[in-house]
Structure formats: structure tokens, C-alpha cells
PDB file of N, CA, C and O in Angstrom:
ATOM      1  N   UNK A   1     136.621 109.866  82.031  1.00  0.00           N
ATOM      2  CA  UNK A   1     136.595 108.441  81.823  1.00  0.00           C
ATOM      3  C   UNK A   1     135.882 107.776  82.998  1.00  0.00           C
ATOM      4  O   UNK A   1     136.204 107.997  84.165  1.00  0.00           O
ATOM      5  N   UNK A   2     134.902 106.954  82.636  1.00  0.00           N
ATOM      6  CA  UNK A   2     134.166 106.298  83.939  1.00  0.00           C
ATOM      7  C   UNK A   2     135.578 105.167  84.529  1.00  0.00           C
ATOM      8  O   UNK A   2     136.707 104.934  84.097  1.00  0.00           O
ATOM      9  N   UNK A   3     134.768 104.680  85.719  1.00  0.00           N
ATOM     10  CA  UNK A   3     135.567 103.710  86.543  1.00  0.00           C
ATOM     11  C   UNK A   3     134.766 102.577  86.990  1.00  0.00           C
ATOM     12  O   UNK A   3     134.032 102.734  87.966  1.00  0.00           O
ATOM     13  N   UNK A   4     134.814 101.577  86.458  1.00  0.00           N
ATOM     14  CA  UNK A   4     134.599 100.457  86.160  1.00  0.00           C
ATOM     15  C   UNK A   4     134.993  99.189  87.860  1.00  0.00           C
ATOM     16  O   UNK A   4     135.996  98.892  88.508  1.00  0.00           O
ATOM     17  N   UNK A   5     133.877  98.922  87.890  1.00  0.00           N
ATOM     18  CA  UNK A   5     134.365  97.909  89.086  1.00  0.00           C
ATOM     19  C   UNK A   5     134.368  96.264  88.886  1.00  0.00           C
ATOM     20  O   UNK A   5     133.295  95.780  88.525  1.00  0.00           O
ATOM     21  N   UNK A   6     134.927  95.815  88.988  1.00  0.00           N
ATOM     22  CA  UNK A   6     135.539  94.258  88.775  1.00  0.00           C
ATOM     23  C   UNK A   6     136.080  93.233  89.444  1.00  0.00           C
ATOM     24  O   UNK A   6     137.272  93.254  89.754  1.00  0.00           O
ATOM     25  N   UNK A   7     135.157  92.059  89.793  1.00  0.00           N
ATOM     26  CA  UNK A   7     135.168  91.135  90.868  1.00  0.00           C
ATOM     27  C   UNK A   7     135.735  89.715  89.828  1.00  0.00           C
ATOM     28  O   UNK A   7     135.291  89.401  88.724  1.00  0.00           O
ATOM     29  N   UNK A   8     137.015  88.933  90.745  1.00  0.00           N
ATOM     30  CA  UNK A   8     137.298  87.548  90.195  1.00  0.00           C
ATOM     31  C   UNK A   8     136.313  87.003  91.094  1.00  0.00           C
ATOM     32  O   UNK A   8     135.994  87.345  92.233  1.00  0.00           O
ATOM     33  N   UNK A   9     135.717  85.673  90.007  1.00  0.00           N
ATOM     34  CA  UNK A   9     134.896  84.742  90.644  1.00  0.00           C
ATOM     35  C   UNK A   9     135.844  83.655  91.358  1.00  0.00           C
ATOM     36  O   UNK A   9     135.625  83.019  92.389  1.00  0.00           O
ATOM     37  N   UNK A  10     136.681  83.636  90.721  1.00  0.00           N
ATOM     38  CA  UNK A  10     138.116  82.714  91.309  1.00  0.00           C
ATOM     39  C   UNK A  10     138.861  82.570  92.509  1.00  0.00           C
ATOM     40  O   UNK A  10     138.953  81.471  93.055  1.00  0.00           O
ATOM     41  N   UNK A  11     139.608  83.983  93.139  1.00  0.00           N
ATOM     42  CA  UNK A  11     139.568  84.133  94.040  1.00  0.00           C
ATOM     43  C   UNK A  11     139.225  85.657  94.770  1.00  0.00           C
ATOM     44  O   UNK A  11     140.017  86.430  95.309  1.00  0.00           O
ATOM     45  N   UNK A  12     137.890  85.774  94.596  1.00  0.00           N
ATOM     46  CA  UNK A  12     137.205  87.273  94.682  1.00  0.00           C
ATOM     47  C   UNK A  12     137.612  88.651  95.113  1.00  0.00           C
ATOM     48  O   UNK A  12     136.867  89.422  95.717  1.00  0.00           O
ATOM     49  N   UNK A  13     139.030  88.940  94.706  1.00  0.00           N
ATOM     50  CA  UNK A  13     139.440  89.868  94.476  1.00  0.00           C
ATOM     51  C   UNK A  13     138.629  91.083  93.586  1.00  0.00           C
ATOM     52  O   UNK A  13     138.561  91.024  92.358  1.00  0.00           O
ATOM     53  N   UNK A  14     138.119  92.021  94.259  1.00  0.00           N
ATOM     54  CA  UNK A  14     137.387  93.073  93.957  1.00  0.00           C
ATOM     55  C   UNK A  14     138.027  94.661  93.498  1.00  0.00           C
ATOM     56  O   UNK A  14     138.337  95.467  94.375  1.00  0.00           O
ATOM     57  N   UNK A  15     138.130  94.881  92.481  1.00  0.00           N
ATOM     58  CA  UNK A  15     139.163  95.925  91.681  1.00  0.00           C
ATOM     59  C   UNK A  15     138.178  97.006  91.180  1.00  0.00           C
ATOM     60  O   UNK A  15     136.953  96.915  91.107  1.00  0.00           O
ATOM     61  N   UNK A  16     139.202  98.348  90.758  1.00  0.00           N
ATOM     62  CA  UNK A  16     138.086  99.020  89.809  1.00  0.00           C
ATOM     63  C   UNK A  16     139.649  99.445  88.646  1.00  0.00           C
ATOM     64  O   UNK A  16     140.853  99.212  88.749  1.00  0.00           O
ATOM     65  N   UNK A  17     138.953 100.015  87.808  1.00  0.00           N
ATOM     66  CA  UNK A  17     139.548 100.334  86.788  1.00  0.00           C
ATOM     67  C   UNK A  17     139.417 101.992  85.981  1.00  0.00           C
ATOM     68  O   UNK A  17     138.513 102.610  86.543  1.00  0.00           O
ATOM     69  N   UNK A  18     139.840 102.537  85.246  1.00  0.00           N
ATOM     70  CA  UNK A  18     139.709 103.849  84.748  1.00  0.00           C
ATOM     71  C   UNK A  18     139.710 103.056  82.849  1.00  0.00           C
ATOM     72  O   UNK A  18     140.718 102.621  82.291  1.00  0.00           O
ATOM     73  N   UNK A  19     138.571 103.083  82.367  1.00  0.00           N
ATOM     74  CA  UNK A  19     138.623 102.511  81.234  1.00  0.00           C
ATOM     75  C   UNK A  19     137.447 103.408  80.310  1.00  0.00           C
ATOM     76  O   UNK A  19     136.426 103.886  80.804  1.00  0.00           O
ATOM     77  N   UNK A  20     137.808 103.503  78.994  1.00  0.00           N
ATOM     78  CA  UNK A  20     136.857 104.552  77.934  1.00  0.00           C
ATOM     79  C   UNK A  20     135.606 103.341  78.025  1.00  0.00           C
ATOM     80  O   UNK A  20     135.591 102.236  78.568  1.00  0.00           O
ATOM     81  N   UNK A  21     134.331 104.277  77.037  1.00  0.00           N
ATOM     82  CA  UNK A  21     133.638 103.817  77.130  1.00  0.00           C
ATOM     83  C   UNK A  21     133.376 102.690  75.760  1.00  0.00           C
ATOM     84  O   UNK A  21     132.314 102.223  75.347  1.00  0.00           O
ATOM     85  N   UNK A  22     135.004 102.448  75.196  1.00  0.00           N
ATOM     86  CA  UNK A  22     134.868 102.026  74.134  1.00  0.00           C
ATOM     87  C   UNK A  22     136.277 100.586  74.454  1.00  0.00           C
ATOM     88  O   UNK A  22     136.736  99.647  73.803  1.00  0.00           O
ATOM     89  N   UNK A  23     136.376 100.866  75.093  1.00  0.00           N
ATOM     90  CA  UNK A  23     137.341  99.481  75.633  1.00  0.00           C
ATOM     91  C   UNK A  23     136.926  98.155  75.798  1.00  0.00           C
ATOM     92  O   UNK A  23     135.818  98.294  76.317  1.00  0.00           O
ATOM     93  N   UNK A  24     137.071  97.299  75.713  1.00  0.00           N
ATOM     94  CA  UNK A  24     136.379  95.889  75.678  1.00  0.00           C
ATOM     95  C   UNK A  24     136.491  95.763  76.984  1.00  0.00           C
ATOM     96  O   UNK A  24     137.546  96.181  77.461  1.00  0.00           O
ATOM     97  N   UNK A  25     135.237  95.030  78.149  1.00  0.00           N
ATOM     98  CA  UNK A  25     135.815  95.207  79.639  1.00  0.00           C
ATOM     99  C   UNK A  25     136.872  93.318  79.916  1.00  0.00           C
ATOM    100  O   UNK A  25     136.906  92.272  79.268  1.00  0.00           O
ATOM    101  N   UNK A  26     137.315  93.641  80.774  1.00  0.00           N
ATOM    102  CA  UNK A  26     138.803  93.295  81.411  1.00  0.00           C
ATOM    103  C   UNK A  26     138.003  91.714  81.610  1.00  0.00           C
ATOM    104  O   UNK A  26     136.892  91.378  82.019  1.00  0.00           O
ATOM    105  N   UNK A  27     139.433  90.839  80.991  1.00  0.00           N
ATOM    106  CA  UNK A  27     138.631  89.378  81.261  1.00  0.00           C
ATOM    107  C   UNK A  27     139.475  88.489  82.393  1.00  0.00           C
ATOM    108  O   UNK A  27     138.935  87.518  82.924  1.00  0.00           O
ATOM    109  N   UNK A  28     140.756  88.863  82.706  1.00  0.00           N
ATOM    110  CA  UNK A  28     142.254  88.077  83.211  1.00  0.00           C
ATOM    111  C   UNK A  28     141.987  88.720  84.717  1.00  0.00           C
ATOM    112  O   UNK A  28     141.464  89.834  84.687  1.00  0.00           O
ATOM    113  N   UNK A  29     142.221  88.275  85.792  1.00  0.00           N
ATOM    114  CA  UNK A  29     142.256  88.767  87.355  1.00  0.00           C
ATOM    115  C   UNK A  29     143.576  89.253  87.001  1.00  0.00           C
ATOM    116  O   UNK A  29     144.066  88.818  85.959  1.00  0.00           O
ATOM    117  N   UNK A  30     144.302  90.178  87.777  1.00  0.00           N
ATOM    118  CA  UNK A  30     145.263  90.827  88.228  1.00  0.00           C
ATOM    119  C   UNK A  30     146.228  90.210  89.189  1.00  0.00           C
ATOM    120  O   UNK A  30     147.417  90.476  89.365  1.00  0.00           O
ATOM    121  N   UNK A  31     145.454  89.323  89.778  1.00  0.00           N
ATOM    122  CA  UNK A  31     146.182  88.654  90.893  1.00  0.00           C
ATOM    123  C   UNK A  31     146.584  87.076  90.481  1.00  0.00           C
ATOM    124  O   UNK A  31     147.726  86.682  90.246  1.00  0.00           O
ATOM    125  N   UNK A  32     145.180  86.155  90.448  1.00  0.00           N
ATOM    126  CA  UNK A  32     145.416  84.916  89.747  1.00  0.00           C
ATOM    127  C   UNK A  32     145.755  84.588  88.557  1.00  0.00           C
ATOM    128  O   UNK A  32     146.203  83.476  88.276  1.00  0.00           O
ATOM    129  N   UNK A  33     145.568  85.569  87.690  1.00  0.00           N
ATOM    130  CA  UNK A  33     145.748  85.140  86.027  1.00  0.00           C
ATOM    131  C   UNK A  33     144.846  84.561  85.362  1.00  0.00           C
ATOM    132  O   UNK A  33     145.017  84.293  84.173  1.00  0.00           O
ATOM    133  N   UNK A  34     143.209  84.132  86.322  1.00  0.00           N
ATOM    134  CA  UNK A  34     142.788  83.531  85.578  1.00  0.00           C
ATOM    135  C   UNK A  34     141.055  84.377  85.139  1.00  0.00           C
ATOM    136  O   UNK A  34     140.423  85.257  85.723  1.00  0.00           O
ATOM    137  N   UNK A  35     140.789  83.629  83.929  1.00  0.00           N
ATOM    138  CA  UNK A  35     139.824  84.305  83.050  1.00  0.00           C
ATOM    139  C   UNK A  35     138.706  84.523  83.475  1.00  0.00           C
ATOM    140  O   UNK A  35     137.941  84.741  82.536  1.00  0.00           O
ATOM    141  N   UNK A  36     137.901  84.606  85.086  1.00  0.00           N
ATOM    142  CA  UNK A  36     137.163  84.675  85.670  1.00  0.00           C
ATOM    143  C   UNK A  36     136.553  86.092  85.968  1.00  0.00           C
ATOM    144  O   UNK A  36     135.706  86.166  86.858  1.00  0.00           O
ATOM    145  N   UNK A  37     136.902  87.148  85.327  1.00  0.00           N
ATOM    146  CA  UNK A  37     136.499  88.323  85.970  1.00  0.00           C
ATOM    147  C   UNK A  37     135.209  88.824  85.557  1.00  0.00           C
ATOM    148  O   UNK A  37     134.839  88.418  84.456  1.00  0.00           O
ATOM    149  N   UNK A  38     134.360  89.683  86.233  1.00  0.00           N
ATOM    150  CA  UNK A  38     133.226  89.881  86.075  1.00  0.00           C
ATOM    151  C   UNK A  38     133.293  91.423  86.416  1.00  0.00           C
ATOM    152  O   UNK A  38     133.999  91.841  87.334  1.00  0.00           O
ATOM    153  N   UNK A  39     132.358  92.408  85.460  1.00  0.00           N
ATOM    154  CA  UNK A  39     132.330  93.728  85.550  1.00  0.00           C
ATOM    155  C   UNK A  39     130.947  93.178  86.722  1.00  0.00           C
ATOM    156  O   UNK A  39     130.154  92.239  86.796  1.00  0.00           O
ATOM    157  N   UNK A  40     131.337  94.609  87.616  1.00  0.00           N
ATOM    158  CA  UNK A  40     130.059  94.595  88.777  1.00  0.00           C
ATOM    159  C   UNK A  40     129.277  95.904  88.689  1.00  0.00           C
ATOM    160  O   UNK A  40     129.829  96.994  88.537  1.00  0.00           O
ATOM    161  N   UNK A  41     128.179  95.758  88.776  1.00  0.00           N
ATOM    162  CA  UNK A  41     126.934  97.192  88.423  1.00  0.00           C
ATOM    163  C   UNK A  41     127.429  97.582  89.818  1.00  0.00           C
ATOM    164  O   UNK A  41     127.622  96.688  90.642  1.00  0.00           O
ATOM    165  N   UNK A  42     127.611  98.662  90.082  1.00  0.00           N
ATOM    166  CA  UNK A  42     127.523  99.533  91.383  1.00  0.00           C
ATOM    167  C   UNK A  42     126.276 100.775  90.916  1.00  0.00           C
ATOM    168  O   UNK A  42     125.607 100.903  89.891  1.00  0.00           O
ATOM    169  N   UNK A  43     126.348 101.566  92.189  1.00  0.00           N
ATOM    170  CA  UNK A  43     125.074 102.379  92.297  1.00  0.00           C
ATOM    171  C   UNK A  43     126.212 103.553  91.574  1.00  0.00           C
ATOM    172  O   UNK A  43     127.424 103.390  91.717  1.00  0.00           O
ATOM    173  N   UNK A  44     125.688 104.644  90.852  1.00  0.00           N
ATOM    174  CA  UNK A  44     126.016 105.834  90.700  1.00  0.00           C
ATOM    175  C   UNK A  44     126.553 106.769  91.734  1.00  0.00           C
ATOM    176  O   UNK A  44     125.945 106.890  92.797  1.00  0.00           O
ATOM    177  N   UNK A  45     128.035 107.675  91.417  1.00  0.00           N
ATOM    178  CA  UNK A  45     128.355 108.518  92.820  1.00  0.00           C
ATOM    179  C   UNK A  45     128.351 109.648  92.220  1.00  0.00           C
ATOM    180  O   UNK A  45     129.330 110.391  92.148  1.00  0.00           O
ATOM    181  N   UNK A  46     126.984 109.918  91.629  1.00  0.00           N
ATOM    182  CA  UNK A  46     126.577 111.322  90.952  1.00  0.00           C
ATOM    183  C   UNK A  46     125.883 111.648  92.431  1.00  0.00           C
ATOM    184  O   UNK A  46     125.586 110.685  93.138  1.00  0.00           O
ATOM    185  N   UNK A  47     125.698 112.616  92.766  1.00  0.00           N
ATOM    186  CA  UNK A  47     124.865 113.214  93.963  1.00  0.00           C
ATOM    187  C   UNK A  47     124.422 114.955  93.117  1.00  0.00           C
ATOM    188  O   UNK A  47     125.147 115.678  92.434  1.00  0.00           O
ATOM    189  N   UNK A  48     123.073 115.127  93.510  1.00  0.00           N
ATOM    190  CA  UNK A  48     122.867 116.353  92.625  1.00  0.00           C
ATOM    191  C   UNK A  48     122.249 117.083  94.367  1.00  0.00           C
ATOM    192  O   UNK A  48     121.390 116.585  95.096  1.00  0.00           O
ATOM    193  N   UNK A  49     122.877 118.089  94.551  1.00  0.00           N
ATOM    194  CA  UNK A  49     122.899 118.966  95.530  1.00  0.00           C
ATOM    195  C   UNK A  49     122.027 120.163  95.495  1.00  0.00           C
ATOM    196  O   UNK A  49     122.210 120.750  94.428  1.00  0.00           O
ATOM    197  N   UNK A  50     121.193 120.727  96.204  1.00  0.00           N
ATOM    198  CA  UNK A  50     120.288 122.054  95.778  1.00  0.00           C
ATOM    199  C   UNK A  50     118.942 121.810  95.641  1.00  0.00           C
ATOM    200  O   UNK A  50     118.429 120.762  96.033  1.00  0.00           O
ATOM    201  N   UNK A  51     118.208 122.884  95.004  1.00  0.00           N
ATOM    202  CA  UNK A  51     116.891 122.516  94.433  1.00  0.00           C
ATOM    203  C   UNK A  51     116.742 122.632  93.396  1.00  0.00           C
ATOM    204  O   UNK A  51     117.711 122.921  92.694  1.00  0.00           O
ATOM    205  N   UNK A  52     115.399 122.452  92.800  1.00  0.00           N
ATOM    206  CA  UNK A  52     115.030 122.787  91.558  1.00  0.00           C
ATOM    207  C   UNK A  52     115.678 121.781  90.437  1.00  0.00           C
ATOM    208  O   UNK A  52     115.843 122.076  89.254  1.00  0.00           O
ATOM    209  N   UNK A  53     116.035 120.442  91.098  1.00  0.00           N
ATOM    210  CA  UNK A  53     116.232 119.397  89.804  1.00  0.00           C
ATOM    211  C   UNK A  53     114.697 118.762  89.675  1.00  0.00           C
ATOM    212  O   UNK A  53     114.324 118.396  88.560  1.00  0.00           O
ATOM    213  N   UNK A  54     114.085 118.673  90.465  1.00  0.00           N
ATOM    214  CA  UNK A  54     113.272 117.930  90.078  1.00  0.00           C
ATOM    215  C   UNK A  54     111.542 118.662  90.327  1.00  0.00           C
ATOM    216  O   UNK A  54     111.216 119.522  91.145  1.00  0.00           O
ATOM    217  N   UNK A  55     110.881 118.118  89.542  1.00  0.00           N
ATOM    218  CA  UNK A  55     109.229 119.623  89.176  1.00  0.00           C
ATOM    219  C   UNK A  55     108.651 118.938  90.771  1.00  0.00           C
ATOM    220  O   UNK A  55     107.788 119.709  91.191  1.00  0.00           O
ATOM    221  N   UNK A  56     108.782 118.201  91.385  1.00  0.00           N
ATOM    222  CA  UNK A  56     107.827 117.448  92.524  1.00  0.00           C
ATOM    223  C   UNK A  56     108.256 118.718  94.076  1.00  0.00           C
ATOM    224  O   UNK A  56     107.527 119.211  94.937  1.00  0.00           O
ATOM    225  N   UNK A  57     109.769 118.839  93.800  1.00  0.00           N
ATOM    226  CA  UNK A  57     110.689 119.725  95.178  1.00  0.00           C
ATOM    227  C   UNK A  57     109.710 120.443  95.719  1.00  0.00           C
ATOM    228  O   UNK A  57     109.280 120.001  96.784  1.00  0.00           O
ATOM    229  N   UNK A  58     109.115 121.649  95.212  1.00  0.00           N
ATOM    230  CA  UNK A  58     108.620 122.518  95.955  1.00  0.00           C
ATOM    231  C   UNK A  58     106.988 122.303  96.526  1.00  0.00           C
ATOM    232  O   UNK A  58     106.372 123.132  97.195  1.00  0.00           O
ATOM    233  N   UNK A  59     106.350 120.648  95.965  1.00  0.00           N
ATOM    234  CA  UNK A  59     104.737 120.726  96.042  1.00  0.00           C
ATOM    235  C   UNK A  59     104.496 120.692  97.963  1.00  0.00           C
ATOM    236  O   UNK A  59     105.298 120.790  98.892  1.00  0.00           O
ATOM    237  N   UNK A  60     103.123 120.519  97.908  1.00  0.00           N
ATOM    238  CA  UNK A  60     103.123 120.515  99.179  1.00  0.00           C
ATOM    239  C   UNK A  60     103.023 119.341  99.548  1.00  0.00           C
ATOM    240  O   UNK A  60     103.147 118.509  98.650  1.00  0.00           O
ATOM    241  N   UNK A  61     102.773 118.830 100.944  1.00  0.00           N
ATOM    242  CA  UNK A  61     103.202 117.304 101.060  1.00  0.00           C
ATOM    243  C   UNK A  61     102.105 116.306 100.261  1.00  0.00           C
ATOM    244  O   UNK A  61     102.427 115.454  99.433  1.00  0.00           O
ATOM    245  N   UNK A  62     100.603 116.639 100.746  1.00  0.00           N
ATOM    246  CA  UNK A  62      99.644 116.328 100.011  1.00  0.00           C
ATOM    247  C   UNK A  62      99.591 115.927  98.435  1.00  0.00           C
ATOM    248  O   UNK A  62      99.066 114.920  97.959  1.00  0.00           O
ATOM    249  N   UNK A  63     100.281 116.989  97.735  1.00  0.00           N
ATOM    250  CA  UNK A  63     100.540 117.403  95.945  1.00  0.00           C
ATOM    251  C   UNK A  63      99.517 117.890  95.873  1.00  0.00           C
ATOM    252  O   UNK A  63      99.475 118.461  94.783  1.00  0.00           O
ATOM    253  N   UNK A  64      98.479 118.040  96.480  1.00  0.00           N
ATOM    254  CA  UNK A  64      97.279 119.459  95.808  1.00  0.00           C
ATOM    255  C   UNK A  64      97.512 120.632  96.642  1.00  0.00           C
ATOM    256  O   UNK A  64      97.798 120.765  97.832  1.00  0.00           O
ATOM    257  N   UNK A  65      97.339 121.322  95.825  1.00  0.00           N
ATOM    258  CA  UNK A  65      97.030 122.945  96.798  1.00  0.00           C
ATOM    259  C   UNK A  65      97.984 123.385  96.147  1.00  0.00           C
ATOM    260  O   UNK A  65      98.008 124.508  96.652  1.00  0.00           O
ATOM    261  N   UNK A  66      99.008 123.394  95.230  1.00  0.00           N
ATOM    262  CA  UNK A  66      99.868 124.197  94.723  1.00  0.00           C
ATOM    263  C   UNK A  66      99.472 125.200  93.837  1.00  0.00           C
ATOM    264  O   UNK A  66     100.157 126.205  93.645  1.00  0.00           O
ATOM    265  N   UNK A  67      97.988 124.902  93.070  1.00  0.00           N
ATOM    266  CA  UNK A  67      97.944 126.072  92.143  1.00  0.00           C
ATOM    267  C   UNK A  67      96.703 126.624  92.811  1.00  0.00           C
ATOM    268  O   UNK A  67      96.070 127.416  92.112  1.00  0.00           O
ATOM    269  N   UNK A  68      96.355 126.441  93.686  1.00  0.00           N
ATOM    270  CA  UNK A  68      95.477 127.065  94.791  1.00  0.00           C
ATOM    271  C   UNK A  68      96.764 128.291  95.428  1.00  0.00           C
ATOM    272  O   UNK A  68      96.801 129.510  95.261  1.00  0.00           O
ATOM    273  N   UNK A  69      97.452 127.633  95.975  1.00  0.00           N
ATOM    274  CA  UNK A  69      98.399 128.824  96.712  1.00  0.00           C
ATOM    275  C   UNK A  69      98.815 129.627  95.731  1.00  0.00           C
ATOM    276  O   UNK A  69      99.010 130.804  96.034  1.00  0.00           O
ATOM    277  N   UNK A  70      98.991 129.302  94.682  1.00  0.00           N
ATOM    278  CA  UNK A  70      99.893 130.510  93.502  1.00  0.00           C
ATOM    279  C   UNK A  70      98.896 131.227  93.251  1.00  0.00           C
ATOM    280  O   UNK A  70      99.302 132.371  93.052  1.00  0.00           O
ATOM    281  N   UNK A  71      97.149 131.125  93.097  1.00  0.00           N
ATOM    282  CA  UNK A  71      95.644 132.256  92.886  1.00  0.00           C
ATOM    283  C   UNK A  71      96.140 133.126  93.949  1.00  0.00           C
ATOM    284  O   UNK A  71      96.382 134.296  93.653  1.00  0.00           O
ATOM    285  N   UNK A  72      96.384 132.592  95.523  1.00  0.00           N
ATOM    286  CA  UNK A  72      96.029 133.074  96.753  1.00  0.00           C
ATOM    287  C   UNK A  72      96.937 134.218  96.261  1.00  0.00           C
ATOM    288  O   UNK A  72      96.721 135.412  96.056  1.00  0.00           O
ATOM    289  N   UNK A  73      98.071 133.409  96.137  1.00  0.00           N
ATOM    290  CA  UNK A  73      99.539 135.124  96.258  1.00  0.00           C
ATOM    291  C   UNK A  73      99.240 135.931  95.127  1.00  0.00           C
ATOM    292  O   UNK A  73      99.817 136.997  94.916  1.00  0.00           O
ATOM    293  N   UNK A  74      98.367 135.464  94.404  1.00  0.00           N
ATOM    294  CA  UNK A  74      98.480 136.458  93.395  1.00  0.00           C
ATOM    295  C   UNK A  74      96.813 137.733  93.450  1.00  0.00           C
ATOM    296  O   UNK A  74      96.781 138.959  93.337  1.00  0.00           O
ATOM    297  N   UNK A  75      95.788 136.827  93.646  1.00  0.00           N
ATOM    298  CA  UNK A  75      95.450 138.019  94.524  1.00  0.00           C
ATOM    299  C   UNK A  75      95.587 138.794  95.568  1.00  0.00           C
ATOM    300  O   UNK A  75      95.128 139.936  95.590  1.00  0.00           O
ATOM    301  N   UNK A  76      96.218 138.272  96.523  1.00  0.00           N
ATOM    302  CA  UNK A  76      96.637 139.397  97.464  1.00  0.00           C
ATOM    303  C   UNK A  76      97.892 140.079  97.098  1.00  0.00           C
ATOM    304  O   UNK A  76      98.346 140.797  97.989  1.00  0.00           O
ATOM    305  N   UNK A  77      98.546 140.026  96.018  1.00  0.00           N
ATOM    306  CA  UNK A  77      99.220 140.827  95.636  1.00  0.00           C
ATOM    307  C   UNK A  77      99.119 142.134  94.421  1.00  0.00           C
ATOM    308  O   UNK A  77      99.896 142.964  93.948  1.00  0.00           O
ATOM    309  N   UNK A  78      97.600 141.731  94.244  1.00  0.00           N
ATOM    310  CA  UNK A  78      96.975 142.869  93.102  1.00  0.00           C
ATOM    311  C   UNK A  78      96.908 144.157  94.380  1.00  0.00           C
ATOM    312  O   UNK A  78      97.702 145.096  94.332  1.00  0.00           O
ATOM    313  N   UNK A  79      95.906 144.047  95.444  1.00  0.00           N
ATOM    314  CA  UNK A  79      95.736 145.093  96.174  1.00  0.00           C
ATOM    315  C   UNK A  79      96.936 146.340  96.145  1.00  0.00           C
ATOM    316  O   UNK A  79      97.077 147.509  95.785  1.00  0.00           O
ATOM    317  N   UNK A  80      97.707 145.183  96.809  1.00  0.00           N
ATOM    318  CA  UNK A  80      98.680 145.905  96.962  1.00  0.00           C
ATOM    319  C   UNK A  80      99.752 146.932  95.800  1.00  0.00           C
ATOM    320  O   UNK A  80     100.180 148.026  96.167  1.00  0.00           O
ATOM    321  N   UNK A  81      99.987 146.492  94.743  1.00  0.00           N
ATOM    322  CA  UNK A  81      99.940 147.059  93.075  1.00  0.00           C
ATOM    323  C   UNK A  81      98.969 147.872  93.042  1.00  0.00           C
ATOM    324  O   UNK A  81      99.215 149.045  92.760  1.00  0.00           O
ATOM    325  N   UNK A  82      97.439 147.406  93.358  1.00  0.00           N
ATOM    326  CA  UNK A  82      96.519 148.791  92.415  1.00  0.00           C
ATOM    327  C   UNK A  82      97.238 149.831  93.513  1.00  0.00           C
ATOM    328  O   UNK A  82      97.644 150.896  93.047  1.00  0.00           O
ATOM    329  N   UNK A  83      97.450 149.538  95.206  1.00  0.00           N
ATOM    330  CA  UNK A  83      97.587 150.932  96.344  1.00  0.00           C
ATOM    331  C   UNK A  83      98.392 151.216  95.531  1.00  0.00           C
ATOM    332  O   UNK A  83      97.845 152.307  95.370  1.00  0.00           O
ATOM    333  N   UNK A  84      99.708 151.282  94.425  1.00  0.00           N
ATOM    334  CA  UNK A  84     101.267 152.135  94.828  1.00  0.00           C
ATOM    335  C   UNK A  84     100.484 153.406  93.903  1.00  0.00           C
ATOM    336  O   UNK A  84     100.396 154.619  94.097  1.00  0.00           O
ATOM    337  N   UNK A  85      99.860 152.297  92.575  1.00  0.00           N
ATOM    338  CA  UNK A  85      99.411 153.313  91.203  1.00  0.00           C
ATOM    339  C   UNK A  85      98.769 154.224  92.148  1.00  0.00           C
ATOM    340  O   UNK A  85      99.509 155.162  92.443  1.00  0.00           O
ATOM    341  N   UNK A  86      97.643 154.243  92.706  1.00  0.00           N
ATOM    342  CA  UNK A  86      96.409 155.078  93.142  1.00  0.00           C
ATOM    343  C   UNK A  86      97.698 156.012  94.130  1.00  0.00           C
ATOM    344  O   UNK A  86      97.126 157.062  94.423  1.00  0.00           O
ATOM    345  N   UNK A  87      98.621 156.037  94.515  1.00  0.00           N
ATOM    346  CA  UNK A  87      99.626 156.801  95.261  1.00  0.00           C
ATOM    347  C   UNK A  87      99.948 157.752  94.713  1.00  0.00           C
ATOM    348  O   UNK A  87      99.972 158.817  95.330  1.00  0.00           O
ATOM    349  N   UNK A  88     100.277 157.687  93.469  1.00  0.00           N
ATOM    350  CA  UNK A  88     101.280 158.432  92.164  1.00  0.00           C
ATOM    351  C   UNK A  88     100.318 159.270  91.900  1.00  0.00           C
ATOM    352  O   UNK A  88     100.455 160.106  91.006  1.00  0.00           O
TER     353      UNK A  88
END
């Protein structure tokens, strides 16, 4: 259930609430009684931790050269593949 934050314009008592997303929001202050209350937008307290949420994380600072570096590793990593075969 989200949590809902709620300011009287009356006497600005600042509340939050635990309410569905199907509840009508809250019109009466808690304190004064009176019909002044206002739902307040707050910022999100989602935090996403790690990598790989977003395609930009790993570029380089510039943003070019990324599919330049992925040719580079990948030819210098043939050499090394054709040496193991030519081993066997």
C-alpha cells in the first residue's frame, strides 16, 4: 500500500497516511477538524542500487568509442583462440 503525504492549509499540520490506491484521498485535518487538507507530491523513496538499470551505465564519458572498444576486444581476442586450436 503506498503512503500518502498530507498538509492542512489551516493550521499546517503535515501527516502521511497508509491508503489503497483506490481510496478517495483524506479531506478533514486530524487535528483541527477542518476541510482544508491537501495531498502533497513528494519525491519517490524507490532507490535502485547496482548496475545495469540503465543502457547509458557502462558508455564512456564522451558516449563514442563504445563500439570501437567492443571491435578492439574482439580482435585481440581472435589471436589468441586461433593460438589454443593451432596447440591441439
Amino acid at each position: 500500500m503506498p503512503v500518502y503525504t498530507y498538509r492542512c492549509d489551516s493550521c499546517g499540520v503535515q501527516f502521511e497516511r497508509h491508503q489503497s490506491f483506490y481510496e478517495a484521498p483524506l479531506k478533514t485535518c486530524p487535528e483541527c477538524r477542518k476541510k482544508s487538507v491537501k495531498r502533497v507530491i513528494t519525491p519517490t523513496k524507490i532507490i535502485f542500487k547496482g548496475s545495469g538499470f540503465y543502457a547509458t551505465d557502462h558508455r564512456s564519458p564522451s558516449g563514442s568509442g563504445s563500439r570501437e572498444n567492443k571491435a578492439e576486444k574482439k580482435e585481440e581476442s581472435k589471436p589468441a583462440a586461433e593460438s589454443k586450436n593451432n596447440d591441439k
